[in-house]
The first five atom37 places (N, CA, C, CB, O) and aatype in JSON, in Angstrom:
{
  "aatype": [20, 20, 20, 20, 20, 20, 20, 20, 20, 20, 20, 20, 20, 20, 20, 20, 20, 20, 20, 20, 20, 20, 20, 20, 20, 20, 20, 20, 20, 20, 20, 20, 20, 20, 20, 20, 20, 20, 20, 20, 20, 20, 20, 20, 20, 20, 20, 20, 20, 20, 20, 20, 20, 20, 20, 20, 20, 20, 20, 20, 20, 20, 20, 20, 20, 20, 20, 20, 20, 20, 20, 20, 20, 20, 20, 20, 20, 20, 20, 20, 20, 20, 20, 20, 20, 20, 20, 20, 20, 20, 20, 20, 20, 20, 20, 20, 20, 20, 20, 20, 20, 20, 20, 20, 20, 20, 20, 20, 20, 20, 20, 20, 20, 20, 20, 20],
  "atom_mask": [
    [1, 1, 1, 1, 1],
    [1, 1, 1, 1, 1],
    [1, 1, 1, 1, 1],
    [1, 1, 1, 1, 1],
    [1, 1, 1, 1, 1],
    [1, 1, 1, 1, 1],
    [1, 1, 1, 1, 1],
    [1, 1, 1, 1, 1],
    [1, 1, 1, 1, 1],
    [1, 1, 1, 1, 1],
    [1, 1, 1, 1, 1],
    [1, 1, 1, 1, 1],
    [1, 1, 1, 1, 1],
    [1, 1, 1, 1, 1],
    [1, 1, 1, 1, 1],
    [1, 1, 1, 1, 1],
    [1, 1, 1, 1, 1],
    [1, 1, 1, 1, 1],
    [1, 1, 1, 1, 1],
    [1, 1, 1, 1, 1],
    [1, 1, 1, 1, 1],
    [1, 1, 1, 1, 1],
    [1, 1, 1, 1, 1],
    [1, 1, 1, 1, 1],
    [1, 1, 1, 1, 1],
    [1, 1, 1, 1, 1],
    [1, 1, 1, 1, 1],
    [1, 1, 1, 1, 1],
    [1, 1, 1, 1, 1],
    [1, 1, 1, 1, 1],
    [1, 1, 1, 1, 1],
    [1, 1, 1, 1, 1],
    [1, 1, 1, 1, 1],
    [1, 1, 1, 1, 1],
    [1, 1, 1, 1, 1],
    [1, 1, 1, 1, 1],
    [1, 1, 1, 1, 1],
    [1, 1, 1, 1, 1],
    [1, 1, 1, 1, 1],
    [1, 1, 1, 1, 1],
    [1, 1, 1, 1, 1],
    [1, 1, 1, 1, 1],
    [1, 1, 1, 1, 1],
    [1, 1, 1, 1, 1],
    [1, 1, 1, 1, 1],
    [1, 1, 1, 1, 1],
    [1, 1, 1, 1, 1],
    [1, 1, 1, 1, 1],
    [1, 1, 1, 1, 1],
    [1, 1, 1, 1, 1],
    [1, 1, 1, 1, 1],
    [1, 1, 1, 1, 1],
    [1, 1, 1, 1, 1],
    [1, 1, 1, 1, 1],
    [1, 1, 1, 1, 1],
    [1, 1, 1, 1, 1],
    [1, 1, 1, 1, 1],
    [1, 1, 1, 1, 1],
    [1, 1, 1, 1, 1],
    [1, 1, 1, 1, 1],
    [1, 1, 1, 1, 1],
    [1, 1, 1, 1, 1],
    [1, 1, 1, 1, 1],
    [1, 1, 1, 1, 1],
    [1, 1, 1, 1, 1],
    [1, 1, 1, 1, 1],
    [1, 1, 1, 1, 1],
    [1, 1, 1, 1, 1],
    [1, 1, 1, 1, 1],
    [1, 1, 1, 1, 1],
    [1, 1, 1, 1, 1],
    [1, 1, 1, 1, 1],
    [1, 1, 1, 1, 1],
    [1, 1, 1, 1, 1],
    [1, 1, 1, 1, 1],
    [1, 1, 1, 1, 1],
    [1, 1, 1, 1, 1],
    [1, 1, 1, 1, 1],
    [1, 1, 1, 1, 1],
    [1, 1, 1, 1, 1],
    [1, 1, 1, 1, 1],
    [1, 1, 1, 1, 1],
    [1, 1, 1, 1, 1],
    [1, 1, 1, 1, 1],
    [1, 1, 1, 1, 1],
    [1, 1, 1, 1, 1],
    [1, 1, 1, 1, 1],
    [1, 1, 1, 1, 1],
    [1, 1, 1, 1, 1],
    [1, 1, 1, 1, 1],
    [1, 1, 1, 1, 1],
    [1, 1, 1, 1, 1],
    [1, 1, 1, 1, 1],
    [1, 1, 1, 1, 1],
    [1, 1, 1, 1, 1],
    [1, 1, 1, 1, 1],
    [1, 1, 1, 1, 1],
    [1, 1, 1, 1, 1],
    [1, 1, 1, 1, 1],
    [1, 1, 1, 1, 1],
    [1, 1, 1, 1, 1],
    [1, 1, 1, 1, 1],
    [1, 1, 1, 1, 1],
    [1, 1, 1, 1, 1],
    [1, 1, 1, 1, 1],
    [1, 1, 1, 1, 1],
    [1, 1, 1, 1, 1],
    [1, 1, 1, 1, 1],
    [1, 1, 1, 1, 1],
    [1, 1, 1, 1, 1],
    [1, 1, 1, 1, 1],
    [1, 1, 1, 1, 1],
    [1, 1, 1, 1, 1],
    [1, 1, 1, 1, 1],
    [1, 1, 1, 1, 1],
    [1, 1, 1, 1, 1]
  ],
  "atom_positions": [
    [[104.31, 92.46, 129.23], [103.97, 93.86, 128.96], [104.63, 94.34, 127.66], [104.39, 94.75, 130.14], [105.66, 93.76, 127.31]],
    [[104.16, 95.32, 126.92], [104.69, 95.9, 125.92], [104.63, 94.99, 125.02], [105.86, 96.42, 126.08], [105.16, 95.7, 124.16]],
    [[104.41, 93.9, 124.41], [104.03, 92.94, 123.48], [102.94, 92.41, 123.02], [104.44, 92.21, 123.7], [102.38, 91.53, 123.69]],
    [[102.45, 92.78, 121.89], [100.99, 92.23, 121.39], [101.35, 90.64, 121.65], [100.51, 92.65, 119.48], [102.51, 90.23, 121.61]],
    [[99.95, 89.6, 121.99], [100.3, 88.55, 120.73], [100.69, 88.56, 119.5], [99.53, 87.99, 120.44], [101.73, 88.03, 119.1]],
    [[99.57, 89.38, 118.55], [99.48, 88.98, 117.17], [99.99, 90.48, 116.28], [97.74, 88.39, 116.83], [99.45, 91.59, 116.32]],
    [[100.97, 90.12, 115.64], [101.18, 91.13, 114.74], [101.06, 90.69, 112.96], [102.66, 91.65, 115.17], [101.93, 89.85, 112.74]],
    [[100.4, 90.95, 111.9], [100.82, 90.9, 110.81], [100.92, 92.13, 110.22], [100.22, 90.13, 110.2], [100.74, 93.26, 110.67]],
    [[101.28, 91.66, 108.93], [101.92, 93.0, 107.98], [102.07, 92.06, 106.49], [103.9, 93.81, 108.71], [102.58, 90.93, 106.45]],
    [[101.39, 92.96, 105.1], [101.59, 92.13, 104.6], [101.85, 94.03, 103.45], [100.47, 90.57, 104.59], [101.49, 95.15, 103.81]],
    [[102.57, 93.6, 102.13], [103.0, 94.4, 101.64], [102.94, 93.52, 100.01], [104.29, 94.9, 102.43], [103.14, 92.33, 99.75]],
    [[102.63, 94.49, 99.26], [102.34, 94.34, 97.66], [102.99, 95.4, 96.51], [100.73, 94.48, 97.51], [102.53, 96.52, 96.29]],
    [[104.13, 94.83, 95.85], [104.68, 96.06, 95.5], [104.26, 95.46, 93.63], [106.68, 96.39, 96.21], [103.79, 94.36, 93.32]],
    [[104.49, 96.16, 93.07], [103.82, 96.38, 91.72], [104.61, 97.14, 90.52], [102.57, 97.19, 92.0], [104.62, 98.36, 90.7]],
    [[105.3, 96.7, 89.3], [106.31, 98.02, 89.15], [106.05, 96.97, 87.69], [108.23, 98.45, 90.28], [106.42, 95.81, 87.51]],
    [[105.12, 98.11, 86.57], [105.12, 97.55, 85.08], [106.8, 97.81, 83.98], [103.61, 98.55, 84.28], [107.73, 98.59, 83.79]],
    [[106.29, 96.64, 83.58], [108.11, 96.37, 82.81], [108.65, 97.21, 81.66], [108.3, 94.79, 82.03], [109.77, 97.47, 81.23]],
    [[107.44, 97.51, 81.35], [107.38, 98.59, 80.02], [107.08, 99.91, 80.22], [106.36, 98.25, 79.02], [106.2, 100.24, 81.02]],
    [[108.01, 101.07, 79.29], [107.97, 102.31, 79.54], [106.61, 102.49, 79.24], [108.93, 103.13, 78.87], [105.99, 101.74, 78.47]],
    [[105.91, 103.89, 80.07], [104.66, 104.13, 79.94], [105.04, 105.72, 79.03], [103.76, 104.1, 81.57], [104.86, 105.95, 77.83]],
    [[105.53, 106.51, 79.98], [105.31, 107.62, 79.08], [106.38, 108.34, 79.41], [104.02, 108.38, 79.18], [106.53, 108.46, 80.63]],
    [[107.38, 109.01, 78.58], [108.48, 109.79, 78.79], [109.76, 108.81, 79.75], [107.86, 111.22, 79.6], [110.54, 109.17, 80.63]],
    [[109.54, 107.54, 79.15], [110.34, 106.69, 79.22], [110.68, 106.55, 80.56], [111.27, 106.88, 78.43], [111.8, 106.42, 81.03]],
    [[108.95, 106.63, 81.48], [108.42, 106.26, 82.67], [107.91, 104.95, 83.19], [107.59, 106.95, 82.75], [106.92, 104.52, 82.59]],
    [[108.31, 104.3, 84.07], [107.58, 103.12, 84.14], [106.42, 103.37, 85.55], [108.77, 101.75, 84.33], [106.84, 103.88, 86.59]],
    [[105.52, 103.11, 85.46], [104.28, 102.83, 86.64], [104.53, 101.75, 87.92], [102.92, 102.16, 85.81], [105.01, 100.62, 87.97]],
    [[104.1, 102.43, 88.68], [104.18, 101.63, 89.91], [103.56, 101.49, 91.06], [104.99, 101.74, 90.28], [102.49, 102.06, 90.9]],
    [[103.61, 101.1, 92.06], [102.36, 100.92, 93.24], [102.85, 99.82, 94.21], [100.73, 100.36, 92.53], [103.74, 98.97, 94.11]],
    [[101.88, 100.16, 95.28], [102.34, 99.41, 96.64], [101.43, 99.66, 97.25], [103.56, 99.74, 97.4], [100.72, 100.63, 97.0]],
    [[101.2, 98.78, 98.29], [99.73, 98.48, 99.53], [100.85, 98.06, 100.74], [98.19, 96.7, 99.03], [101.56, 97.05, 100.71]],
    [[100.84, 98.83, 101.53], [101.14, 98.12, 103.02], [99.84, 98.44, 104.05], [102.72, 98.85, 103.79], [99.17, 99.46, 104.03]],
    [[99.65, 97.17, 105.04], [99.12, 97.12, 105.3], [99.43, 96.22, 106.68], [98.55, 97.11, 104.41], [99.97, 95.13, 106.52]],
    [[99.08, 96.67, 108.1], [99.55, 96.13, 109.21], [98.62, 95.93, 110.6], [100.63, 96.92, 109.44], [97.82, 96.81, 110.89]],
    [[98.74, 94.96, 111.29], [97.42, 95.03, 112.39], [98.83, 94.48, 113.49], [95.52, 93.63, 112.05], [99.81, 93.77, 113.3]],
    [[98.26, 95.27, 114.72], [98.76, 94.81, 116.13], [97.55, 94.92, 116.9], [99.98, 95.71, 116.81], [96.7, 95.79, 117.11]],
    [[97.84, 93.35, 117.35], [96.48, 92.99, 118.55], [96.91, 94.34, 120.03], [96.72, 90.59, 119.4], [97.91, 95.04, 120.23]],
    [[95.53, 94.17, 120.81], [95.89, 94.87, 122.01], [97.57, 94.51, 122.79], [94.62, 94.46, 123.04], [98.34, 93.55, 122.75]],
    [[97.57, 95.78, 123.43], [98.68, 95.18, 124.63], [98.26, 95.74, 125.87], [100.36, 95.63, 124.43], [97.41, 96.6, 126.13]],
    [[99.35, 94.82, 126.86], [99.61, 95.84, 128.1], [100.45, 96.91, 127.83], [100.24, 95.2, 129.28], [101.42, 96.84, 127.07]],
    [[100.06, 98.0, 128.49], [101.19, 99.01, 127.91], [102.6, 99.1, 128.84], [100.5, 100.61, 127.84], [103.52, 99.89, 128.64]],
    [[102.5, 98.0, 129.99], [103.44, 98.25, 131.1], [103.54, 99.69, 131.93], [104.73, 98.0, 130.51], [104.51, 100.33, 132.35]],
    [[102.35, 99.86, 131.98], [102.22, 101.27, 132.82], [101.06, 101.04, 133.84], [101.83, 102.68, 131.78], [100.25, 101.85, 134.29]],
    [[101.16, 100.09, 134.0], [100.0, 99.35, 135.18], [99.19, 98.58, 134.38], [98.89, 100.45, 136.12], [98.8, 98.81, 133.23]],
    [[98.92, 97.38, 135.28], [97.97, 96.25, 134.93], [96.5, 96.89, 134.01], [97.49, 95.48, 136.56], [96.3, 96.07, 133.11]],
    [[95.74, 97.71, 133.95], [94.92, 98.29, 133.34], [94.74, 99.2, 132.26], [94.58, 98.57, 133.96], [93.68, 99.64, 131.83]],
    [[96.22, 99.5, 131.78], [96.47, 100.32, 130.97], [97.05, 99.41, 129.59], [97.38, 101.37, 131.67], [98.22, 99.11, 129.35]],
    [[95.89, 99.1, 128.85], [96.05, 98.15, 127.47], [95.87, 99.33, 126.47], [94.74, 96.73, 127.21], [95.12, 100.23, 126.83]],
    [[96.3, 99.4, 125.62], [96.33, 99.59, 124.08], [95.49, 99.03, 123.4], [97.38, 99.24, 123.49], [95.37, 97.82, 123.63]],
    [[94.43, 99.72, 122.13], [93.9, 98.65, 121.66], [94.58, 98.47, 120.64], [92.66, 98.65, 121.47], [95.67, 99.0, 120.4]],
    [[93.77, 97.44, 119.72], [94.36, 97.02, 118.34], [94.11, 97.98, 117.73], [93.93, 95.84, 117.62], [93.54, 98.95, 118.23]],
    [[94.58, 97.86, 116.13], [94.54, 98.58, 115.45], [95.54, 97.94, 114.01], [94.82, 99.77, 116.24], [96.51, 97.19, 114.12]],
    [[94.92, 98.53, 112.57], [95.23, 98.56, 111.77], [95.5, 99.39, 111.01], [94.88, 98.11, 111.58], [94.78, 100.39, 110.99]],
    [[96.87, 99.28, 109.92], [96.7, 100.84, 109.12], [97.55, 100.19, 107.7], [97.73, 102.61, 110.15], [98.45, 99.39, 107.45]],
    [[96.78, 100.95, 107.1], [97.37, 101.14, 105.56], [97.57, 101.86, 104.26], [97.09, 100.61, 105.18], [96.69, 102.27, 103.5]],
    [[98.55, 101.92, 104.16], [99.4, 102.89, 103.34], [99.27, 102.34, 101.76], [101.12, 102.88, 103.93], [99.3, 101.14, 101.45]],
    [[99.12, 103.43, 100.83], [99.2, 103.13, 99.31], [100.64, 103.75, 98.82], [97.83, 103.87, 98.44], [101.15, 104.53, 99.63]],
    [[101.3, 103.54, 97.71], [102.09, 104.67, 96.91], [101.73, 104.15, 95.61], [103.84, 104.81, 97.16], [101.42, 102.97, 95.49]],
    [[101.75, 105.04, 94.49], [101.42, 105.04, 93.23], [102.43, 105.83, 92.57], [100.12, 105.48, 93.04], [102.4, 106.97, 93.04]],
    [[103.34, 105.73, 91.65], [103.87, 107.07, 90.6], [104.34, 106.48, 89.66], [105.0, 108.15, 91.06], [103.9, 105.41, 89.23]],
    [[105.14, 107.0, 89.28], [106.39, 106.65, 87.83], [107.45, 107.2, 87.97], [106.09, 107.15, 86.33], [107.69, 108.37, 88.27]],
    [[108.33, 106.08, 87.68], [109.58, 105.62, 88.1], [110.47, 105.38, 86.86], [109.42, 104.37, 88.96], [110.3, 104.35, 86.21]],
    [[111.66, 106.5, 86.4], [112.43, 106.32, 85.37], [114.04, 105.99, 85.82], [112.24, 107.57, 84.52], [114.21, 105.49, 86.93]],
    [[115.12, 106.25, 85.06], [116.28, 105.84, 85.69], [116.71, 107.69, 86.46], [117.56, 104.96, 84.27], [117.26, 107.72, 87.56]],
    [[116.54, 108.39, 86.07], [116.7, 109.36, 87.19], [115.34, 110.12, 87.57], [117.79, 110.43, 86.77], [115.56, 111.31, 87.81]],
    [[114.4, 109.86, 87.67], [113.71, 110.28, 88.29], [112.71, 109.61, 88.83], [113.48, 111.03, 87.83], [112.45, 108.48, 88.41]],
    [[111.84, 110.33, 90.08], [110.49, 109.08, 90.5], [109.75, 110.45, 90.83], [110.7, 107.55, 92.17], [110.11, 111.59, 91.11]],
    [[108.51, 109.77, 90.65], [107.45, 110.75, 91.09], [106.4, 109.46, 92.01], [106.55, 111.71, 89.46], [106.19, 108.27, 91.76]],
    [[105.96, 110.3, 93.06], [105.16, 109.44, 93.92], [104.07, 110.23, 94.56], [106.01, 108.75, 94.98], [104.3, 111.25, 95.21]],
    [[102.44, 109.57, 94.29], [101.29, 110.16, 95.25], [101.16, 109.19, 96.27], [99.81, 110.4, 94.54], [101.24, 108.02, 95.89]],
    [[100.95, 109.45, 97.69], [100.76, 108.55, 98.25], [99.95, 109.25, 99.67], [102.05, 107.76, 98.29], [99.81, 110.42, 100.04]],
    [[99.51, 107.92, 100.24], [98.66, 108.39, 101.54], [98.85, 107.43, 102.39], [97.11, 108.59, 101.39], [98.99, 106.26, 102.04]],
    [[98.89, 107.81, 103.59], [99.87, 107.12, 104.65], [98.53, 106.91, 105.79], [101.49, 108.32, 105.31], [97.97, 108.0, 105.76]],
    [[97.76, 106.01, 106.76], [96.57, 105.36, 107.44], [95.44, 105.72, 106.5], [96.29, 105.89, 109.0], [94.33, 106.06, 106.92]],
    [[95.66, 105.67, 105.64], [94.15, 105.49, 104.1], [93.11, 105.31, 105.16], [94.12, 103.62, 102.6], [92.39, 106.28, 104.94]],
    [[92.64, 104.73, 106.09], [90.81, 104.91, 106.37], [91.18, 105.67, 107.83], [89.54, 102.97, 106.59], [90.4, 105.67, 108.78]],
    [[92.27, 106.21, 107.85], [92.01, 107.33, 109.58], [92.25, 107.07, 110.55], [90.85, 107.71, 110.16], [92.02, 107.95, 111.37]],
    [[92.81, 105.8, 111.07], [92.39, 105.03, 112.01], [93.08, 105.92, 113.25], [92.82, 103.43, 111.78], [94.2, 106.4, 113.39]],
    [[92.23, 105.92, 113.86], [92.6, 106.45, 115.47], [93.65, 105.57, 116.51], [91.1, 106.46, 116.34], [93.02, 104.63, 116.98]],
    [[94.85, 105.6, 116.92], [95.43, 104.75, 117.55], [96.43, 105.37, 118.52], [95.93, 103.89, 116.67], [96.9, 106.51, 118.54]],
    [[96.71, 103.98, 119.59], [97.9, 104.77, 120.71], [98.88, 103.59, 120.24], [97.5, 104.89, 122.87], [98.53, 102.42, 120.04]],
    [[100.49, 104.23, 120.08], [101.68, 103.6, 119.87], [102.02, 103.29, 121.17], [102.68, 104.35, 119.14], [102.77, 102.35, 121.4]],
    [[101.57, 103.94, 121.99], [102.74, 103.82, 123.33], [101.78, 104.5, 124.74], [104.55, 105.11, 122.94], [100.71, 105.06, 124.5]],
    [[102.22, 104.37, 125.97], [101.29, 104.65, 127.06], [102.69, 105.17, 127.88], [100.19, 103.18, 127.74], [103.83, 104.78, 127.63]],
    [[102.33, 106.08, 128.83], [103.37, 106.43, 129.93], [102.69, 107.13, 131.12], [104.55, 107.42, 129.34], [101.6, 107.71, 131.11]],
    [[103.39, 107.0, 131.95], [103.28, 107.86, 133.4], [103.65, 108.9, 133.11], [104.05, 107.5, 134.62], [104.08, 109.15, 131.98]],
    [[103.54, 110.11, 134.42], [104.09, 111.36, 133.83], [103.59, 111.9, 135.64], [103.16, 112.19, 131.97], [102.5, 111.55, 136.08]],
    [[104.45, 112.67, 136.4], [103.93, 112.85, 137.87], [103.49, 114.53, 137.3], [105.38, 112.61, 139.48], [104.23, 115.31, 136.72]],
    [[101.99, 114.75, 137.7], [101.67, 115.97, 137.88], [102.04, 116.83, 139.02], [100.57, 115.95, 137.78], [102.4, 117.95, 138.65]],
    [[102.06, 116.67, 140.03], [102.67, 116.96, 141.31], [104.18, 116.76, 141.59], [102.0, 116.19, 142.22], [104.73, 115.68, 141.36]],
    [[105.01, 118.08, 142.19], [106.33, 117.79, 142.01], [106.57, 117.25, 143.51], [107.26, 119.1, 141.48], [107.68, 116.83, 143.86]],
    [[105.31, 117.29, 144.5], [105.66, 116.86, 145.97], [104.8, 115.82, 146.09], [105.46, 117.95, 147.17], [104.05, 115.34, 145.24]],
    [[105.01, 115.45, 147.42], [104.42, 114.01, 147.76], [102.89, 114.45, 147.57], [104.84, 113.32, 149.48], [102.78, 115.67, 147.68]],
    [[101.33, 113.61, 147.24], [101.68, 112.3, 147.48], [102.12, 111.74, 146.14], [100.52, 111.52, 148.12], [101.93, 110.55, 145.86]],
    [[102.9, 112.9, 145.01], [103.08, 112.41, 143.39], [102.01, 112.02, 142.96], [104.01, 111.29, 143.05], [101.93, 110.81, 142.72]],
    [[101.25, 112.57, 142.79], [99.83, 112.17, 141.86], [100.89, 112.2, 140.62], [98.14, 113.52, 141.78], [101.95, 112.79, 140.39]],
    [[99.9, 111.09, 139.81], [100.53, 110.62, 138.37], [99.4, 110.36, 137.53], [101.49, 109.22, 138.41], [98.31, 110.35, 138.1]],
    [[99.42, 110.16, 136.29], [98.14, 110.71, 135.21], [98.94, 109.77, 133.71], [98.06, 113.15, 134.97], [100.11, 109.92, 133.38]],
    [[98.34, 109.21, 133.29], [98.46, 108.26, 132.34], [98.07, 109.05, 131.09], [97.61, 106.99, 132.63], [96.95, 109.54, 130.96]],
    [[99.31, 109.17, 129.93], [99.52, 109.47, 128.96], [99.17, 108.3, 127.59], [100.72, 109.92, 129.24], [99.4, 107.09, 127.65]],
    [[98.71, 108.88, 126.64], [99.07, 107.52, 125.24], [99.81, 108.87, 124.04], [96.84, 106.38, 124.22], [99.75, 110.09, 123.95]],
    [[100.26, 108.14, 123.55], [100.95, 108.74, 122.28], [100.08, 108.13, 120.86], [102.77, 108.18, 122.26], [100.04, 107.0, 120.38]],
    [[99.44, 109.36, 120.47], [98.75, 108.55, 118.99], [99.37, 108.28, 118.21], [97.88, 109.09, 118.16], [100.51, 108.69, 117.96]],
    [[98.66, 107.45, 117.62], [99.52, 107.15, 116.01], [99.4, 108.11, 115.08], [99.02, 105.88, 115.13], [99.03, 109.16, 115.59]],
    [[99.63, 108.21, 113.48], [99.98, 109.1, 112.98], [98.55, 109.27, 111.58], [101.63, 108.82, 112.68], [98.34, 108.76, 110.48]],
    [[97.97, 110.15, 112.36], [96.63, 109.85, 111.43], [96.83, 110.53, 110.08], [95.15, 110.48, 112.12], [97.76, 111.28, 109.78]],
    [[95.49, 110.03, 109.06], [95.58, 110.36, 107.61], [96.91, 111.35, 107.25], [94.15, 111.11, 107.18], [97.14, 112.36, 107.91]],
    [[97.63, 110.98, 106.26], [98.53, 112.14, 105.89], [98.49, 111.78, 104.09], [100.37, 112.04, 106.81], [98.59, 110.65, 103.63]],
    [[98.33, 113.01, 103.29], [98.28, 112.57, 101.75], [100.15, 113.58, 101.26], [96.2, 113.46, 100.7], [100.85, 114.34, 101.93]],
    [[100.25, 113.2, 100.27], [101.83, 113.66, 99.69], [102.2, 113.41, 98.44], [102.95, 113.03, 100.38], [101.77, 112.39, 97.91]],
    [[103.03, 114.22, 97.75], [103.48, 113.99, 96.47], [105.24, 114.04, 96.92], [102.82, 115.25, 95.25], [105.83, 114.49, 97.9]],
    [[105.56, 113.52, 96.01], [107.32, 113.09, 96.29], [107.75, 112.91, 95.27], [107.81, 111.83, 97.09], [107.37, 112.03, 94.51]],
    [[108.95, 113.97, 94.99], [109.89, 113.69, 93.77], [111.06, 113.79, 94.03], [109.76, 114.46, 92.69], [111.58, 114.82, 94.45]],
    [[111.72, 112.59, 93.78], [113.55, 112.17, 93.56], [114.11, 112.23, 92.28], [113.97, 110.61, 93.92], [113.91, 111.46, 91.34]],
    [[114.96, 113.39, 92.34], [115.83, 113.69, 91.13], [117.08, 112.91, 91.45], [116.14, 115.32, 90.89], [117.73, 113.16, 92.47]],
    [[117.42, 111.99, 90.63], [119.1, 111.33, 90.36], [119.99, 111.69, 89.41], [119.16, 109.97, 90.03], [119.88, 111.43, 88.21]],
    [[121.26, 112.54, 90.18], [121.57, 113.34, 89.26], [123.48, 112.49, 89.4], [121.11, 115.3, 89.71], [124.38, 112.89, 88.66]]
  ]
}
């Protein structure tokens, strides 16, 4: 329970050697990750499916500063991290009702680190 078989993850980072502009250098990254189904250990019938997700960052990168655009599940993907019980009823006979926790859909962002 709680263990895919198959997990990969593969990651591409990118960072040009030469100043571009305002004595900026360019940069970039692809992550990118798949987990096969699981059991979720919340009863024999309660699997997780697979799912994949992948993340870009792009900016420019000097010795004190970075600037970064980036977008975090790039195609949306709909997903559950996790599964749980939860008793709706506080008396017997405990009726109980099966929860998933989604994953963390599309998010876009800009990010700047000042090094001072």
């Amino acid at each position: 329970p709680r263990a895919p078989r198959t997990t990969i993850a593969f990651v591409g980072d990118y960072e040009h050697q030469r100043e571009w502009i305002f004595g900026l250098k360019p940069f970039g990254r692809v992550e990118t990750s798949y987990r096969s189904s699981l059991n979720s250990g919340v009863g024999a019938d309660t699997i997780l499916g697979d799912f994949s997700v992948t993340n870009l960052r792009a900016g420019l990168r000097g010795a004190d500063i970075e600037i970064t655009v980036f977008v975090e599940n790039l195609f949306d993907n709909n997903y559950a991290t996790e599964a749980f019980l939860s008793s709706v009823s506080p008396a017997p006979p405990f009726d109980t009702q099966r929860f998933a926790v989604p994953g963390q859909s599309r998010r876009f962002g800009v990010q700047a680190i000042i090094r001072f």
